[in-house]
C-alpha atoms as an extended CHARMM CRD file, in Angstrom:
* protein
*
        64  EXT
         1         1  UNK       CA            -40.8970000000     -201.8260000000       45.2930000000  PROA      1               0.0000000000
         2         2  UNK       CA            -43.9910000000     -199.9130000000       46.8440000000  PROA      2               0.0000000000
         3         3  UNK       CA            -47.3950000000     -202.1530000000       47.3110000000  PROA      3               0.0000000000
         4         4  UNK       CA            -50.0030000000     -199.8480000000       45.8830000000  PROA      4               0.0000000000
         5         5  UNK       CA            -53.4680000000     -200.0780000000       47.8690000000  PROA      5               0.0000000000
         6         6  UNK       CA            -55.1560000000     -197.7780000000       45.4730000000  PROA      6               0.0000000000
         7         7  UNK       CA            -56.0340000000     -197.0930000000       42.1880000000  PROA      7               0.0000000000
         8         8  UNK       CA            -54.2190000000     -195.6950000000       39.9140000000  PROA      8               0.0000000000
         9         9  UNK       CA            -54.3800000000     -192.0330000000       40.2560000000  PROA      9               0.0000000000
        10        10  UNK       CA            -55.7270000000     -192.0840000000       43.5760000000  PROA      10              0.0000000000
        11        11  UNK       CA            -53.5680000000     -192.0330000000       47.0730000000  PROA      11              0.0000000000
        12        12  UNK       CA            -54.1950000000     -191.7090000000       50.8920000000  PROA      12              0.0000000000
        13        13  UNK       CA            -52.9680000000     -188.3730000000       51.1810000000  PROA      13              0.0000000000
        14        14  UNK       CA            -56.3700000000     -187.1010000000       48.7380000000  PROA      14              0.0000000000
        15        15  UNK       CA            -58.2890000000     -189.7020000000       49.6310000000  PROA      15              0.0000000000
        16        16  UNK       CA            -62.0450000000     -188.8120000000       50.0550000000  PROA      16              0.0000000000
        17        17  UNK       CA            -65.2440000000     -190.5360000000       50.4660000000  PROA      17              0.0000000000
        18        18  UNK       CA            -68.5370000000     -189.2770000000       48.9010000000  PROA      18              0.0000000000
        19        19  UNK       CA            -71.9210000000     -190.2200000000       49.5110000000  PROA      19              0.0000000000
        20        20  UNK       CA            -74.7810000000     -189.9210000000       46.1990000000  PROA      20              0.0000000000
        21        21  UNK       CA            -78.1690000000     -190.0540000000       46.4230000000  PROA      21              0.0000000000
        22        22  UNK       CA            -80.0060000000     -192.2710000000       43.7670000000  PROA      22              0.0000000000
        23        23  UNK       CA            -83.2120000000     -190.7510000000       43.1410000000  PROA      23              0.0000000000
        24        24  UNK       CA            -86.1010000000     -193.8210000000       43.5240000000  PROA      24              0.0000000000
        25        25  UNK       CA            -87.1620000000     -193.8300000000       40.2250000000  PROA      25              0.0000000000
        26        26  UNK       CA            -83.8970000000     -194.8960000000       39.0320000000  PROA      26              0.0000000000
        27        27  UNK       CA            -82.9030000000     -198.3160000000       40.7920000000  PROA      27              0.0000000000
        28        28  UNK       CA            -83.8170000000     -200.1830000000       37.6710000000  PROA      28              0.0000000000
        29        29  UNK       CA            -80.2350000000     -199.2360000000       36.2370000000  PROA      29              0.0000000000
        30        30  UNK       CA            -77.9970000000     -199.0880000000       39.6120000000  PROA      30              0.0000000000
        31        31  UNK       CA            -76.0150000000     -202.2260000000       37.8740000000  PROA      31              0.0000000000
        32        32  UNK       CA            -74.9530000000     -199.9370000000       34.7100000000  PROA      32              0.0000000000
        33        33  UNK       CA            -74.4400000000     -196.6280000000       37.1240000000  PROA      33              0.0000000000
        34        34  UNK       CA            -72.0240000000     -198.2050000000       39.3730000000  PROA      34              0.0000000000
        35        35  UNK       CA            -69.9760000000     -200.1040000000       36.4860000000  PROA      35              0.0000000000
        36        36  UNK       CA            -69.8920000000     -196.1720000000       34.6080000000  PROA      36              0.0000000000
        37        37  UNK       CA            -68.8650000000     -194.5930000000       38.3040000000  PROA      37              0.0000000000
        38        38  UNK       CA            -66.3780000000     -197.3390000000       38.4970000000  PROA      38              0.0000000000
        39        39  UNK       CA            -64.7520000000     -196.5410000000       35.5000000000  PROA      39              0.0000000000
        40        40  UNK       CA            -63.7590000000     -193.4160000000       36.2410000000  PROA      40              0.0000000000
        41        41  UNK       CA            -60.3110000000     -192.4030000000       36.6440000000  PROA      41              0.0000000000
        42        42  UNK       CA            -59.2610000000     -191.4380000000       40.3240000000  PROA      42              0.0000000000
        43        43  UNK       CA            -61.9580000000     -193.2940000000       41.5990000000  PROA      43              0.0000000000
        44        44  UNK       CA            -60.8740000000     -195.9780000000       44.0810000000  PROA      44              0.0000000000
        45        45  UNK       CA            -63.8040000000     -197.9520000000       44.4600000000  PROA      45              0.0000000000
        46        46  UNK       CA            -67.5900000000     -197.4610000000       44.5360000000  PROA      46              0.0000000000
        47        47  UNK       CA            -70.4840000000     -199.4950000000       46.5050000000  PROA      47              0.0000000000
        48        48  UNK       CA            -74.4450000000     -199.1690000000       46.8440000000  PROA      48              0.0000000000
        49        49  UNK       CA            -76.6030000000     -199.3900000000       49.9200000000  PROA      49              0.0000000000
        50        50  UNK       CA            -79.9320000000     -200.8230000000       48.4700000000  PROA      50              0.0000000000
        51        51  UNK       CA            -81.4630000000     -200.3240000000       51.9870000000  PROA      51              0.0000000000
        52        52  UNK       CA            -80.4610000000     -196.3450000000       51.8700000000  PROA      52              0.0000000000
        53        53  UNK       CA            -80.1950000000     -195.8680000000       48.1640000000  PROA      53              0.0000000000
        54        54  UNK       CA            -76.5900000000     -194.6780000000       48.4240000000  PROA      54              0.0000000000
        55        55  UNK       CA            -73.5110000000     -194.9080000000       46.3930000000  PROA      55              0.0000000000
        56        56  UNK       CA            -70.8850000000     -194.3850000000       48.6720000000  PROA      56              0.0000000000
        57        57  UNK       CA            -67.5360000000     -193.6200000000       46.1270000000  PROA      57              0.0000000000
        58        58  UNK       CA            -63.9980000000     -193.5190000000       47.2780000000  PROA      58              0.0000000000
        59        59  UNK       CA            -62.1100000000     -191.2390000000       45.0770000000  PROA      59              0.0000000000
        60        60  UNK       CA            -59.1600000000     -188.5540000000       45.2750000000  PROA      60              0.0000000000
        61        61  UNK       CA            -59.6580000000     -185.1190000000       46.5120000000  PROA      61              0.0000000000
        62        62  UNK       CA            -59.2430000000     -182.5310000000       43.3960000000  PROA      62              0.0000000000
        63        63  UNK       CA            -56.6540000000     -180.0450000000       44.4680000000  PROA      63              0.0000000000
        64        64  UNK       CA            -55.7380000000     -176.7890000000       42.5660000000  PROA      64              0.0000000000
């Protein structure tokens, strides 16, 4: 049986990393934006830099 590192949906072969901008005058609600990123499917994990103001998402490449 394989040992899946990932999320569902998500695997190393599409794996990509994106970096998001939080505009300042939203930190007030970072707690409720990372728990709706989060819950998106494909998404592997997400994390915020308070010092930078960054989400930083790990999610699967969208091919065609």
């Amino acid at each position: 049986m394989s040992e899946n590192k990932h999320r569902l949906g998500v695997s190393e072969t599409n794996l990509v990393v994106r970096h998001l901008k939080l505009a300042p005058q939203n930190l007030g609600q970072v707690g409720d934006a990372i728990k709706e990123i989060d819950n998106i499917y494909g998404l592997d994990g997400v994390s915020f830099d308070e010092k930078t103001q960054v989400f930083v998402a790990a999610d699967r490449k969208l091919t065609q």
